[in-house]
Backbone as CSV, one residue per row, in Angstrom:
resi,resn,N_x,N_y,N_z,CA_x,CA_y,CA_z,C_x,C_y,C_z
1,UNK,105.609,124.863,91.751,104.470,123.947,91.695,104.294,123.255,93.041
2,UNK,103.259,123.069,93.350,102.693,122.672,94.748,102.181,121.114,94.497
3,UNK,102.447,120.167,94.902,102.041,118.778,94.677,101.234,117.884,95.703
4,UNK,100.210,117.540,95.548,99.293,117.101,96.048,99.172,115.848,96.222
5,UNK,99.533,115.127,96.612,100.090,113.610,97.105,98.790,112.775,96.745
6,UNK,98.667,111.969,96.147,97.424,111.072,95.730,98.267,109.992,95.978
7,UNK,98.007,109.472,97.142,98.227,107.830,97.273,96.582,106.676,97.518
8,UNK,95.988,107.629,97.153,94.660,106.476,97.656,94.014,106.798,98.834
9,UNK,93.905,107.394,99.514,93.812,107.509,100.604,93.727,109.078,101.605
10,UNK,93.659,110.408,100.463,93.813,111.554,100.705,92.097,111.895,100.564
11,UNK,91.770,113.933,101.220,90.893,114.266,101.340,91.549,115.569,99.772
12,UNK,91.485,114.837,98.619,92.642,115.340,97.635,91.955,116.065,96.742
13,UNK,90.507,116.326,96.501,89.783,117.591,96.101,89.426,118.597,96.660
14,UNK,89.190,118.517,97.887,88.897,120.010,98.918,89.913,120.644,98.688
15,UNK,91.629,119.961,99.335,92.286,120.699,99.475,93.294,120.933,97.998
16,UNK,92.944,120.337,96.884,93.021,120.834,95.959,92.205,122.364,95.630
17,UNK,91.095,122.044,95.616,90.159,123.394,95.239,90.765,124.778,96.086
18,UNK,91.100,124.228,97.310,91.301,125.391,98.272,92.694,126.136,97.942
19,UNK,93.692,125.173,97.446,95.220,125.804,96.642,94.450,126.125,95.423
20,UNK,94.298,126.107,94.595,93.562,126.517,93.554,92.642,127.633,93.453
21,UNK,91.670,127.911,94.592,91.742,129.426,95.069,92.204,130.515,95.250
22,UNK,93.118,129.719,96.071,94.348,131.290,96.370,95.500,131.524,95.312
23,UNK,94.883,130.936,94.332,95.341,131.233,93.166,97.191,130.200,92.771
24,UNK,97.454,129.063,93.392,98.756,128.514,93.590,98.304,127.515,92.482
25,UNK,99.894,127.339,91.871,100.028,126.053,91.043,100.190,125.131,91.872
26,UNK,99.168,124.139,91.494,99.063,122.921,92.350,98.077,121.704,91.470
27,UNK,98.811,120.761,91.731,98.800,119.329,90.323,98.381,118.452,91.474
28,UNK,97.583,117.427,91.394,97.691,116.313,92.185,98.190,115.264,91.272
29,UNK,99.544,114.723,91.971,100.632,113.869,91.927,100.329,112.543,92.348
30,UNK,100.572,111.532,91.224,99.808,110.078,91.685,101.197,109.950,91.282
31,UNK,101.989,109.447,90.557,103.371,108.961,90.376,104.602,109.858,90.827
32,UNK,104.975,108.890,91.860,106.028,109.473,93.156,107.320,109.905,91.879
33,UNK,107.916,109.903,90.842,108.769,110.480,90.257,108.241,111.891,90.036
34,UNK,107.002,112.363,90.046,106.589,113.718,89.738,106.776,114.213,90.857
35,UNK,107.028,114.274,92.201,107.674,115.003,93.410,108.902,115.362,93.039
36,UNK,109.683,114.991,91.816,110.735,115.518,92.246,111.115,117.211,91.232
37,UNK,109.906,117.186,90.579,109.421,118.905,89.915,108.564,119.477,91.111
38,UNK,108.281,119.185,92.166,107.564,120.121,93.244,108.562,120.399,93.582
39,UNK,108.128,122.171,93.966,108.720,122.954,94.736,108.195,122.719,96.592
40,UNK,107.047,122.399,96.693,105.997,122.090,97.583,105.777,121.209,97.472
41,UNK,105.449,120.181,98.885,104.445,118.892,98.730,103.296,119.150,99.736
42,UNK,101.891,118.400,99.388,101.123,118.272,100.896,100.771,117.130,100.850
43,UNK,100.490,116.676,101.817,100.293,114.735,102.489,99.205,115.103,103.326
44,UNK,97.813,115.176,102.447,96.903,115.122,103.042,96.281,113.784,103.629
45,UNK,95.308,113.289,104.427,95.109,112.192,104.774,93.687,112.159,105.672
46,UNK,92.828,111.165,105.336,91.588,110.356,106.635,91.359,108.720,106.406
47,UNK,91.285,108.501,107.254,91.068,106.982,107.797,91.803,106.853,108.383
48,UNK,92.554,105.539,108.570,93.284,104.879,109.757,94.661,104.916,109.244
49,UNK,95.335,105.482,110.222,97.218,105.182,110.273,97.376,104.159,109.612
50,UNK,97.627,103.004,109.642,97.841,101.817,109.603,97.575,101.496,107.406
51,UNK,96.322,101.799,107.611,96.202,101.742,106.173,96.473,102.502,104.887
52,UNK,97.017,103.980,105.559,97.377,104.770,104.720,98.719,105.065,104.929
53,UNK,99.771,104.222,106.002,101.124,104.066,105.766,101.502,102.947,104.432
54,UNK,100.263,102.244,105.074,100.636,101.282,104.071,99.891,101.475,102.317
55,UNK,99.193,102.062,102.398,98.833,102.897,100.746,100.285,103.820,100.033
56,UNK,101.088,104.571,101.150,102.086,105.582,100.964,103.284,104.637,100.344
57,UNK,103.305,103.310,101.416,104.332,102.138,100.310,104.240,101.669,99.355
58,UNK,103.092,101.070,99.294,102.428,100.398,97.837,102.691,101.114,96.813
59,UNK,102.592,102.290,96.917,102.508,103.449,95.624,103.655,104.464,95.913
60,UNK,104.603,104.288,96.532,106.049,104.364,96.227,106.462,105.540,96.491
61,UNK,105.525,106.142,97.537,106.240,107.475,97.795,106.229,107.703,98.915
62,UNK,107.072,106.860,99.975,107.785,107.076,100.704,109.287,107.448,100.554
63,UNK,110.005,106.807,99.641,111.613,107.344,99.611,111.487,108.920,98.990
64,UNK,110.638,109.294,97.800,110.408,110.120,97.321,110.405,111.598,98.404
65,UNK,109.257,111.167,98.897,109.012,111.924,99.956,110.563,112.603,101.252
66,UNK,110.992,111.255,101.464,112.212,111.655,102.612,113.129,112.330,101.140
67,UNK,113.217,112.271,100.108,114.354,112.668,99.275,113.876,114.367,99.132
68,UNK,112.664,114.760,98.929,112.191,115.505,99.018,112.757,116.482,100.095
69,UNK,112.046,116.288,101.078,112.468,117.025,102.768,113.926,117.408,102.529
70,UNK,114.872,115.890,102.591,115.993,116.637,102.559,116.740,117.574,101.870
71,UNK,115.925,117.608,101.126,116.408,118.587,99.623,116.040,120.016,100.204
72,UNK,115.264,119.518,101.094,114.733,121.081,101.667,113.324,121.520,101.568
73,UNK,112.764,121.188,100.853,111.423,120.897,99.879,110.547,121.223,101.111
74,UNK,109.615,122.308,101.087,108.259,122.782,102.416,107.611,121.422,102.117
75,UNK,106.942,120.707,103.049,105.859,119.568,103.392,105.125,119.963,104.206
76,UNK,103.896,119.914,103.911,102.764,120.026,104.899,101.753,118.851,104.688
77,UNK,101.775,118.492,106.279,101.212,117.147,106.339,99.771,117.926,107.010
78,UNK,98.115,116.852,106.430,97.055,117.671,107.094,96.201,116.469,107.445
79,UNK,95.630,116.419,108.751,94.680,116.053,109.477,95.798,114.285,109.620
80,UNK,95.299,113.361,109.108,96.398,112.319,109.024,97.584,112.287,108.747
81,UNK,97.734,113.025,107.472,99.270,113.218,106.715,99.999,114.119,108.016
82,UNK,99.051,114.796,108.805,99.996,115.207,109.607,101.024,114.192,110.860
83,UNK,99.458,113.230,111.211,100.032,112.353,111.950,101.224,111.095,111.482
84,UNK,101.104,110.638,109.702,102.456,110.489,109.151,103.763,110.664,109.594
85,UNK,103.938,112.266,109.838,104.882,112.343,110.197,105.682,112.187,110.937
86,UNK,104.993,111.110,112.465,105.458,110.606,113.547,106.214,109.243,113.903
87,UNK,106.433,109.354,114.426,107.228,107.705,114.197,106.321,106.284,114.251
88,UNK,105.587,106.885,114.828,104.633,105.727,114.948,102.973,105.863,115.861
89,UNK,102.462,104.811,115.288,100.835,105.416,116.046,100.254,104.037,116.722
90,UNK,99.549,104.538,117.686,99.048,103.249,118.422,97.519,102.712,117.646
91,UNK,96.969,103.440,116.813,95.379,102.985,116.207,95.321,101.746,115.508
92,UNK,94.597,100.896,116.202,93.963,99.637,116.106,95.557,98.974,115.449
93,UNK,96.429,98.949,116.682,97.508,98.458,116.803,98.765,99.072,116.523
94,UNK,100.194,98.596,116.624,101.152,99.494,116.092,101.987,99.388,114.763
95,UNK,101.944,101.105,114.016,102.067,101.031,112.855,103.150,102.320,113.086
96,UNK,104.131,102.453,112.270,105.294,102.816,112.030,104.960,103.818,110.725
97,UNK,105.175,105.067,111.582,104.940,105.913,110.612,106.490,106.707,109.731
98,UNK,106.492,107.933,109.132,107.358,108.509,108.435,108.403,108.608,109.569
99,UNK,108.249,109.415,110.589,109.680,109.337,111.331,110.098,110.105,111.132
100,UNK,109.636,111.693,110.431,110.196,113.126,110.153,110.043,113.582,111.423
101,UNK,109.536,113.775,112.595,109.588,113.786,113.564,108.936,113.056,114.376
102,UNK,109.604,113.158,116.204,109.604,112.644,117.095,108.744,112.513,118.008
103,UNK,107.998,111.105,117.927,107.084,111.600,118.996,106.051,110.321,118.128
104,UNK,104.661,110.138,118.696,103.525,109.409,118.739,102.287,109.624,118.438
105,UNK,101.592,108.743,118.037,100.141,109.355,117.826,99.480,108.032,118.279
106,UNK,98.490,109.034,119.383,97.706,108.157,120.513,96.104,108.291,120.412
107,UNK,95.025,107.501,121.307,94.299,107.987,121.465,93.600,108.831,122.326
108,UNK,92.339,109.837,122.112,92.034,110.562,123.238,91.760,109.809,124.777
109,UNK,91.646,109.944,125.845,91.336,108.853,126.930,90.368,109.272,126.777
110,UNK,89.575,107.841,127.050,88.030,107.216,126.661,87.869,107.590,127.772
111,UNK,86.092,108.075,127.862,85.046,108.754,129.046,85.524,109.888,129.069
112,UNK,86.405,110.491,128.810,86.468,111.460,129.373,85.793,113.055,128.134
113,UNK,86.026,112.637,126.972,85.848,113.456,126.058,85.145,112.618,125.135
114,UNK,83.808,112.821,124.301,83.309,112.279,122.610,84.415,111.902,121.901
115,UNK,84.306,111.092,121.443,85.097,109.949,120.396,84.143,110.206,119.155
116,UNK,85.063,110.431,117.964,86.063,111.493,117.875,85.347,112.582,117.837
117,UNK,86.877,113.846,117.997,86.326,115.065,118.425,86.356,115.660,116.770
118,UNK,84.747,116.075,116.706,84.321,116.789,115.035,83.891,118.193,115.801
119,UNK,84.512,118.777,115.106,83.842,120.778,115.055,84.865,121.181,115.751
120,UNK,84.102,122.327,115.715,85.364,123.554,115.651,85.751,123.907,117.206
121,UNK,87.342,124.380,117.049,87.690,124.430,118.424,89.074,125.335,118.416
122,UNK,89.472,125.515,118.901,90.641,126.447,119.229,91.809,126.612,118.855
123,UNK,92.433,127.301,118.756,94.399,127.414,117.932,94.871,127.738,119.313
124,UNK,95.392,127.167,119.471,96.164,128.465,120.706,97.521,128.451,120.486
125,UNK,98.427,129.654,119.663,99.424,129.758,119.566,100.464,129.127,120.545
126,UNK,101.458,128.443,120.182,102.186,128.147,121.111,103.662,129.237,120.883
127,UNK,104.113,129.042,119.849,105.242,129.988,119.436,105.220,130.751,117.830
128,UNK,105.892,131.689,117.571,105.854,132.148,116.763,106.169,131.492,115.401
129,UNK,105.590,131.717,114.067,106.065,131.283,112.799,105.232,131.628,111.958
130,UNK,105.738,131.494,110.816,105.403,132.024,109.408,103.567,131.854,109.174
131,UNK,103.755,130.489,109.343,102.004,129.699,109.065,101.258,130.855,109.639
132,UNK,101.206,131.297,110.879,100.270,132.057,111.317,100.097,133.430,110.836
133,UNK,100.875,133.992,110.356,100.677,135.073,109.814,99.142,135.575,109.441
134,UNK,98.700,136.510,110.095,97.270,136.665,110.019,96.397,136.109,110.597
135,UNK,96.393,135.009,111.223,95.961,134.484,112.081,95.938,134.910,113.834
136,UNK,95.136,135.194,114.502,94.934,135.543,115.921,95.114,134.164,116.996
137,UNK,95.427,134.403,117.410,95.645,133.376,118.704,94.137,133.018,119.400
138,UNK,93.352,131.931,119.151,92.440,131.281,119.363,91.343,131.171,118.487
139,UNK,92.206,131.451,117.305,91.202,131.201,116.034,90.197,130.194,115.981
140,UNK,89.382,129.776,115.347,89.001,128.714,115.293,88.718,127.747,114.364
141,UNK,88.928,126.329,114.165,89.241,125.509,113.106,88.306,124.591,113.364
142,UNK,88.477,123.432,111.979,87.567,122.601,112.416,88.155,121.180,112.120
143,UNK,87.620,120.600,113.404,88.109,119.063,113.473,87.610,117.687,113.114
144,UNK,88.106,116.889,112.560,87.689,115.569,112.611,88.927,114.204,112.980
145,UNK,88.692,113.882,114.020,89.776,112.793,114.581,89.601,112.245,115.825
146,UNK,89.849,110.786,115.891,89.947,110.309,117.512,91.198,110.277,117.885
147,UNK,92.366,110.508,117.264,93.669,110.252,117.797,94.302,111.641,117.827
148,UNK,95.884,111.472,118.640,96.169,113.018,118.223,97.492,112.685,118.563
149,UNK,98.583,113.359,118.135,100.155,113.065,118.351,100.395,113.778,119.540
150,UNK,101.175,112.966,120.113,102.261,113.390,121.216,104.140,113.492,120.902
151,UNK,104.385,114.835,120.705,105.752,115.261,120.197,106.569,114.380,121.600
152,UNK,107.891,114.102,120.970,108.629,114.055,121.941,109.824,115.484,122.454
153,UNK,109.624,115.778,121.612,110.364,117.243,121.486,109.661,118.217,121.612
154,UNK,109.130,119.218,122.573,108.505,120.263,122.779,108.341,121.324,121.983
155,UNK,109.702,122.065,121.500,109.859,122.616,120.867,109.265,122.628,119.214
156,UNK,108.399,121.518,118.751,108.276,121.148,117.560,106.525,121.381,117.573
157,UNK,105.762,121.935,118.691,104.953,122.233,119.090,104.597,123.537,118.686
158,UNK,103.799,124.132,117.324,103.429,125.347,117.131,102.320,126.124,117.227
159,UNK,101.354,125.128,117.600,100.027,125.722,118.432,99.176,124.110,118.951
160,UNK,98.231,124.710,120.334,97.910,123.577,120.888,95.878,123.554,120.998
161,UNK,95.539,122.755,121.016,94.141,123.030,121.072,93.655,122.011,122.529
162,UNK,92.670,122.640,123.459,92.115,121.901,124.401,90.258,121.101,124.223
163,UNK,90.634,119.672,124.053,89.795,118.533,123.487,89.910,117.682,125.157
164,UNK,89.708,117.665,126.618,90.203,117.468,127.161,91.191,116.905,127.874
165,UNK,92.146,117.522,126.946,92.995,117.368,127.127,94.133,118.700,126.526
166,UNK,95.280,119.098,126.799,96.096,120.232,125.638,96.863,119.069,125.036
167,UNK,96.164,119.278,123.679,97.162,118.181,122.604,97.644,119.525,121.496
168,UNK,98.818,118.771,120.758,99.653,119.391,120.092,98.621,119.499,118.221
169,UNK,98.521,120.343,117.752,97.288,120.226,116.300,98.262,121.391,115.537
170,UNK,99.416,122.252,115.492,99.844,122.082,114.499,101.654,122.484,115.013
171,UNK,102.316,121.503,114.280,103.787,121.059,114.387,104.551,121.536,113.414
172,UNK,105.777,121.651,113.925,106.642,122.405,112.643,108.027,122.403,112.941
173,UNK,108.910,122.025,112.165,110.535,121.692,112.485,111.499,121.877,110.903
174,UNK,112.100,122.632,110.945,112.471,122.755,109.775,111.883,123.674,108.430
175,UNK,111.771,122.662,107.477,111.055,122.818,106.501,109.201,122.127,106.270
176,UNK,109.279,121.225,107.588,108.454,120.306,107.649,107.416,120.990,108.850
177,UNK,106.006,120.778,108.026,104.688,121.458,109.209,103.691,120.683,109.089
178,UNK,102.828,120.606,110.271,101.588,119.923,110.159,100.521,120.312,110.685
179,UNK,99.549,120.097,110.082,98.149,120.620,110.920,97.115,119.371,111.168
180,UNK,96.148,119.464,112.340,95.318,118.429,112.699,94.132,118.564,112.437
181,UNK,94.072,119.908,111.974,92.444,120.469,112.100,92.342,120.273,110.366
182,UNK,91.654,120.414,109.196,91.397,120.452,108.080,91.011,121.808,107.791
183,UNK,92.344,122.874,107.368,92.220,123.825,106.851,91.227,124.135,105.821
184,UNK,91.317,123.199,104.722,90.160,123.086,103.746,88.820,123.935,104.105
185,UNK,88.436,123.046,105.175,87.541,123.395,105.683,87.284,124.449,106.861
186,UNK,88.017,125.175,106.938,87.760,126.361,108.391,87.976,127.565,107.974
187,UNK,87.265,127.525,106.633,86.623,129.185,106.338,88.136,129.526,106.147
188,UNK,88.042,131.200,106.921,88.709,132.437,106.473,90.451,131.625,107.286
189,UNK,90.554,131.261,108.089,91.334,130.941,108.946,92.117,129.702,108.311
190,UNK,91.543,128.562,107.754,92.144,127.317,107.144,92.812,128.057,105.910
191,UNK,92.053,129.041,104.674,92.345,129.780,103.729,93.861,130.314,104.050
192,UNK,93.839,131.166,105.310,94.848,132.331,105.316,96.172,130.850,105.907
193,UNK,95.508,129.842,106.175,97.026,129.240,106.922,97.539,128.702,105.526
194,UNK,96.493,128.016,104.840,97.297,127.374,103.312,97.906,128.418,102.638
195,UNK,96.995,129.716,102.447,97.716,130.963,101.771,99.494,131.197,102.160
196,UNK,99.590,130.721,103.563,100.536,131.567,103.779,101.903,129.956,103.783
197,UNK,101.316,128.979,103.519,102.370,127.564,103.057,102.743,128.078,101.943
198,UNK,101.763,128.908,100.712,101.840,128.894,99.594,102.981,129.555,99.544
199,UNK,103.188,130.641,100.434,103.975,131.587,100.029,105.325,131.942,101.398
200,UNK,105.478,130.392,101.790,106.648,130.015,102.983,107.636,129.985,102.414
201,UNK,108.698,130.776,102.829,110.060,130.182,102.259,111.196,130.197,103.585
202,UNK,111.351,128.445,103.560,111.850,128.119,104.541,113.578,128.718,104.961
């Protein structure tokens, strides 16, 4: 079973419908004791860092969540939920995120690029892994965000997209992956990357 994180604050019917397509058991999970029957979690997310760390406490599935991971448990964090997973983010001040990995979430530098960057734009493989399977190296996805994480660890870097700037859009360490772009939404390409979470074994 695939569990769909409902804290208030998720994009939690698209990417419901879209697991539900490719034919996966998948429940959206409002009470953090039901994570612990997922085989799978996803931590989808839009709006602001700040308010949806703090939605993830209120409603009690933060310990859940780290009990999860360590158990081994695949997580895929998407568009925000991805940025979750950082230690912390600078948007409209500083907020302390999950801390599954290392590293920041900043904003784009102003003048130089549209605030925020919406539509579609590039994959560019960085290293090899499962997620991509079927996927070509400069696929294209589609975006909505003004901020974007900065890994501190390189290696945790699994493909990069150029917004002007090369920022890091999807991460992966472990059992734990993230994407920046909203699979949901990027057609044949968002499809084949959830398809292939569905069927990850870490």
């Amino acid at each position: 079973m695939i569990a769909v994180i409902d804290y208030g604050a998720g994009n939690l019917r698209s990417v419901y419908n879209a697991l539900s397509h490719l034919g996966a058991d998948v429940r959206v999970i409002a009470d953090p004791k039901d994570l612990a029957s997922a085989e799978k979690i996803v931590l989808p997310g839009v709006g602001a860092f700040g308010a949806g760390m703090k939605a993830l406490q209120d409603t009690g599935f933060i310990d859940p969540i780290y009990r999860a991971v360590e158990a081994g448990k695949p997580l895929i964090g998407i568009c925000l939920g991805m940025q979750y997973l950082f230690e912390r983010s600078e948007e409209m001040g500083e907020h302390a995120g999950l801390g599954l990995l290392a590293g920041k979430v900043i904003k784009f530098p102003e003048n130089e690029v549209r605030i925020p960057h919406i539509g579609w734009n590039q994959l560019h493989i960085q290293r090899e892994h499962s997620m991509f399977r079927g996927i070509a190296d400069g696929s294209y996805a589609y975006f909505v965000h003004s901020y974007y994480v900065e890994p501190t660890e390189p290696n945790v870097v699994l493909a990069c997209t150029d917004y002007g700037i090369h920022y890091a859009s999807v991460v992966g360490k472990d059992n734990i992956v993230g994407i920046q772009c909203h699979p949901e939404k990027s057609q044949s390409v968002g499809l084949q990357f959830l398809k292939n979470f569905v069927e990850w074994k870490t």
